[in-house]
C-alpha positions, -999 to +999 in steps of 0.1 A: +669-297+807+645-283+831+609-268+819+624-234+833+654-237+809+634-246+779+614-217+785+645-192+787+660-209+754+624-204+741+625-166+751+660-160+741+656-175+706+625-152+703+649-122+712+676-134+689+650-139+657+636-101+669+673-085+670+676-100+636+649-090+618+652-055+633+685-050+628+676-065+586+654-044+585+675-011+599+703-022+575+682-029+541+663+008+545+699+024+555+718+009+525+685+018+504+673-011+494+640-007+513+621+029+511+596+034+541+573+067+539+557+058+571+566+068+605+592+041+624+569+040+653+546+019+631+574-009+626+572-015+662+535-021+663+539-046+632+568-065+649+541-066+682+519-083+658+545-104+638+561-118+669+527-126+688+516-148+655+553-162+661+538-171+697+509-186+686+525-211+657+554-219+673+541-221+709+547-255+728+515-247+754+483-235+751+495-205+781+518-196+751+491-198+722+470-169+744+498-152+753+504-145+714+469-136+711+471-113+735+500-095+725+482-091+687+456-073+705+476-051+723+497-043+689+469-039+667+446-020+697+479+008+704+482+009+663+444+019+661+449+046+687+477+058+675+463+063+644+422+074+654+410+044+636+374+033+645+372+069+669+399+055+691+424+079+704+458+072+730+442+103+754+407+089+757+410+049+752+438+042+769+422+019+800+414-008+769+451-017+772+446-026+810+415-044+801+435-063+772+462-069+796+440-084+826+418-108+809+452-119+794+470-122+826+439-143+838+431-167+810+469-177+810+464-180+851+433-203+842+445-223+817+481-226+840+457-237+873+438-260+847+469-279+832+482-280+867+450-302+879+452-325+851+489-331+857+483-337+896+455-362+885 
């Protein structure tokens, strides 16, 4: 099995564990065994932040391990927004989510170049 193909079983067994979970979730609060009183927009952010720690213990590279971190960020930053914690609002704030997003784009290009040089050597 090619890296590539590792990578998409990876990916697809993330998506699978996701559907799952979401769809657990759905069911238990629909059959009333779980009672939310918050909005379900916030279930989105936590499952951000759920499945970028799933990134970072169960990732097989350190691209992968940043990548997580990243995406924790991003989920906890769009949370804080959304809800004005620390003076943060969507309207005002919102280039922090480029910034969070470029600086993660090039750390996982620098650590890819990096790995890529110590392979070749």
């Amino acid at each position: 099995m090619s890296n590539n193909e590792k990578k998409q079983a990876r990916n697809g067994l993330e998506f699978g564990l996701a559907l799952i979970v979401i769809g657990c979730g759905i069911l238990a609060y629909k059959l009333g065994f779980l009672y939310i009183t918050m909005h379900w927009w916030v279930l989105l952010f936590a499952f951000t932040i759920i499945f970028g720690t799933i990134r970072i213990v169960a990732g097989h590279s350190l691209s992968r391990r940043v990548s997580g971190v990243f995406q924790i960020f991003f989920g906890a930053t769009i949370y804080a927004m959304f809800e004005h914690l620390w003076g943060l609002n969507f309207f005002t704030h919102w280039p922090i989510i480029l910034v969070i997003f470029g600086i993660g784009h090039i750390s996982q290009y620098l650590i890819k170049s990096i790995q890529d040089k110590t392979t070749s050597n």
